[in-house]
C-alpha positions in Angstrom: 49.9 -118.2 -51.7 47.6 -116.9 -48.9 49.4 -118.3 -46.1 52.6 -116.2 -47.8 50.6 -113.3 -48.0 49.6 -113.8 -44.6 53.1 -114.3 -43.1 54.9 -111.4 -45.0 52.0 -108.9 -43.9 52.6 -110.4 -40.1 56.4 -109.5 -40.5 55.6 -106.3 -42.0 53.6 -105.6 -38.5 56.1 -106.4 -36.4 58.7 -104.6 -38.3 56.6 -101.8 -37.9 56.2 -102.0 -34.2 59.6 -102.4 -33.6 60.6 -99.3 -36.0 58.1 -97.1 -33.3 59.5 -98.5 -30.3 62.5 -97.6 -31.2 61.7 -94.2 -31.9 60.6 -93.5 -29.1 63.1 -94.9 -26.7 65.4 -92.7 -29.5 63.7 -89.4 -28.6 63.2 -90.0 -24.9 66.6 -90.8 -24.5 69.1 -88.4 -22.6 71.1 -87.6 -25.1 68.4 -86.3 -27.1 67.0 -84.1 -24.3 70.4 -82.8 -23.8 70.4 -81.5 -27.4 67.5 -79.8 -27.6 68.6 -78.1 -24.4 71.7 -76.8 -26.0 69.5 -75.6 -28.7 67.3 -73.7 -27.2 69.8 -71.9 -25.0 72.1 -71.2 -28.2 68.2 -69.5 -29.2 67.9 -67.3 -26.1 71.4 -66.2 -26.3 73.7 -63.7 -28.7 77.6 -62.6 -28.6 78.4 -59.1 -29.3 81.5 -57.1 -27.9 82.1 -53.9 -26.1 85.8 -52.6 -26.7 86.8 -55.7 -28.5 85.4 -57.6 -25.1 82.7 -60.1 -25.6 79.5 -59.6 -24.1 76.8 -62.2 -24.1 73.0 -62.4 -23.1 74.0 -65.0 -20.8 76.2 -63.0 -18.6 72.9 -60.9 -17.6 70.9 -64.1 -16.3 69.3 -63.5 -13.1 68.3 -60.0 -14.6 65.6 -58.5 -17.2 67.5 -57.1 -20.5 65.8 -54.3 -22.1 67.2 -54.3 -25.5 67.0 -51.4 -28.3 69.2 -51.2 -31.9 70.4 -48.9 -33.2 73.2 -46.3 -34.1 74.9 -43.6 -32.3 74.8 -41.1 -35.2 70.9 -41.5 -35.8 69.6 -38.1 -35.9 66.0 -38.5 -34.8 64.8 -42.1 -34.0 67.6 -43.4 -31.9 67.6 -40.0 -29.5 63.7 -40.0 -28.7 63.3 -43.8 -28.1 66.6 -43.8 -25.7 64.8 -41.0 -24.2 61.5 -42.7 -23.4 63.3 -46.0 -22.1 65.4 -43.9 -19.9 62.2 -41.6 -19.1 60.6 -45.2 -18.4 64.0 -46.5 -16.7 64.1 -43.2 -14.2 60.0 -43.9 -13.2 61.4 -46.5 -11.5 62.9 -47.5 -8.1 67.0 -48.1 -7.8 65.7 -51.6 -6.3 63.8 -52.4 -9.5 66.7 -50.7 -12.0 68.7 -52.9 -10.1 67.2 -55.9 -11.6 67.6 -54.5 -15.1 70.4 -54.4 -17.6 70.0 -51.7 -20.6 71.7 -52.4 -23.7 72.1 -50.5 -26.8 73.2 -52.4 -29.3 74.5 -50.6 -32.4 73.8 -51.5 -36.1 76.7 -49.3 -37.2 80.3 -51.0 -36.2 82.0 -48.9 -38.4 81.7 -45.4 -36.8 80.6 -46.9 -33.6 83.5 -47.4 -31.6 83.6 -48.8 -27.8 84.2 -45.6 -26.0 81.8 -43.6 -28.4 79.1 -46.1 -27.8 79.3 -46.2 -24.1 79.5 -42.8 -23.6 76.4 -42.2 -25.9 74.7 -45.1 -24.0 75.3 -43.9 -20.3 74.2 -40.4 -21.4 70.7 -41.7 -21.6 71.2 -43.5 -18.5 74.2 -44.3 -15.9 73.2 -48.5 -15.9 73.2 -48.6 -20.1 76.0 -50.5 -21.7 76.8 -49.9 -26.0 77.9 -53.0 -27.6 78.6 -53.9 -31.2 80.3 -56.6 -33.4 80.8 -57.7 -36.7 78.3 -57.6 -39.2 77.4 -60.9 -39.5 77.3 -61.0 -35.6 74.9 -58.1 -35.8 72.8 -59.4 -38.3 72.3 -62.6 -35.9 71.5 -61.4 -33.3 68.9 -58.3 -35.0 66.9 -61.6 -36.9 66.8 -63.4 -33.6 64.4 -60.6 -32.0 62.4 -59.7 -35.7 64.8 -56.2 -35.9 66.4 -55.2 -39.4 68.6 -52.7 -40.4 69.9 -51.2 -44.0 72.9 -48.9 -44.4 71.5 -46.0 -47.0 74.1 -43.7 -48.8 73.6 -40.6 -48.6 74.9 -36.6 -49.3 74.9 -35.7 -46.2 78.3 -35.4 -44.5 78.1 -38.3 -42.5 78.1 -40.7 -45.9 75.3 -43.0 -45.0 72.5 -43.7 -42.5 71.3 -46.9 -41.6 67.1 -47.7 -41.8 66.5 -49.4 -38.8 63.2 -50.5 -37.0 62.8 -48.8 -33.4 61.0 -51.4 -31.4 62.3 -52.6 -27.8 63.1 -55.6 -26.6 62.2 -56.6 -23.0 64.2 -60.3 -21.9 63.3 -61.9 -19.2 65.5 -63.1 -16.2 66.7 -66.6 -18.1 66.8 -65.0 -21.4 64.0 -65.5 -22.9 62.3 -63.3 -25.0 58.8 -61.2 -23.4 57.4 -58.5 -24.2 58.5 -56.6 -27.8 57.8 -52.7 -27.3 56.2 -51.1 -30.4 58.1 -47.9 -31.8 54.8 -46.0 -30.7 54.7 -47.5 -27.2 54.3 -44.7 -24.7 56.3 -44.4 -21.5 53.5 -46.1 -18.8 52.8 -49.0 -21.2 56.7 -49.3 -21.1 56.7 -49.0 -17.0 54.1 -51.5 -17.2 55.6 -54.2 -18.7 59.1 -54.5 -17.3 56.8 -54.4 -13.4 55.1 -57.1 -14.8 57.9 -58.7 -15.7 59.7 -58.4 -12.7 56.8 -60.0 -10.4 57.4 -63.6 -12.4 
């Protein structure tokens, strides 16, 4: 009965071994590697659209994204923080605007149209682009940086508002995510940290 005991707890060892070696030859295999590639790319990116065009993250590699949601009928929020990033945006040189991409992406696809949003984009400065999509292409692509939004009915003539946070978003050159501006950030701490940026 020992010498059974014996044997079935020596098979059970080698079974063992042979279940970890080929876990690891599993996860060092390239196949593997390849899809936790595609994974983390599908992470840093997001697909919105600009006059029924699509726009992704991806097509501004090579350059720092400064991202900011929210809605072109905002009445308060929206207005002053476009006007520090472009305050922040216009502290710079043309060659370091050069290397950045502002995008304002609106939480409001209803009202906000692509000529609208463009035109309400480039009036806080010339380089910003205003994209949109659907909601649940919205709602994606807020989670992905921590932003949220909530439509609010309301009295007023406009019907509704939309709640929305007011932080910025500052992407690096590959798309990943860097440096989120607080809604009380002040215009050097915003200078600050797209030079920083732009040294790496």
């Amino acid at each position: 009965m020992q010498v059974r005991n014996f044997i079935y707890l020596g098979l059970a060892v080698v079974a063992l071994a042979a279940g970890i070696l080929t876990a690891k030859q599993f996860l060092n295999s390239p196949s593997v590697e390849a899809d936790s590639n595609m994974t983390a790319t599908a992470k840093n990116d997001f697909t919105l659209t600009q006059n029924n065009q699509a726009v992704h993250l991806k097509d501004f590699r090579g350059k720092l994204v400064l991202l900011y949601f929210g809605y072109a009928s905002c009445p308060d929020v929206c207005p002053t923080s476009l006007a520090l990033l472009s305050s922040a945006l216009k502290a710079l040189s043309p060659e370091e605007t050069a290397q950045i991409q502002p995008i304002f992406i609106s939480v409001d696809p209803a009202r906000d149209n692509g000529a609208k949003l463009m035109e309400y984009a480039r009036y806080f400065f010339p380089s910003f682009i205003g994209i949109t999509g659907s909601e649940q292409e919205i709602q994606r692509t807020a989670m992905q940086y921590g932003a949220f939004y909530s439509k609010v009915n309301s009295n007023s003539a406009m019907g509704y508002t939309v709640d929305h946070s007011s932080n910025s978003y500052l992407v690096g050159k590959d798309g990943q995510l860097l440096t989120t501006f607080k809604h009380d950030a002040n215009k050097a701490e915003i200078i600050a940290g797209i030079r920083a940026a732009l040294k790496n």
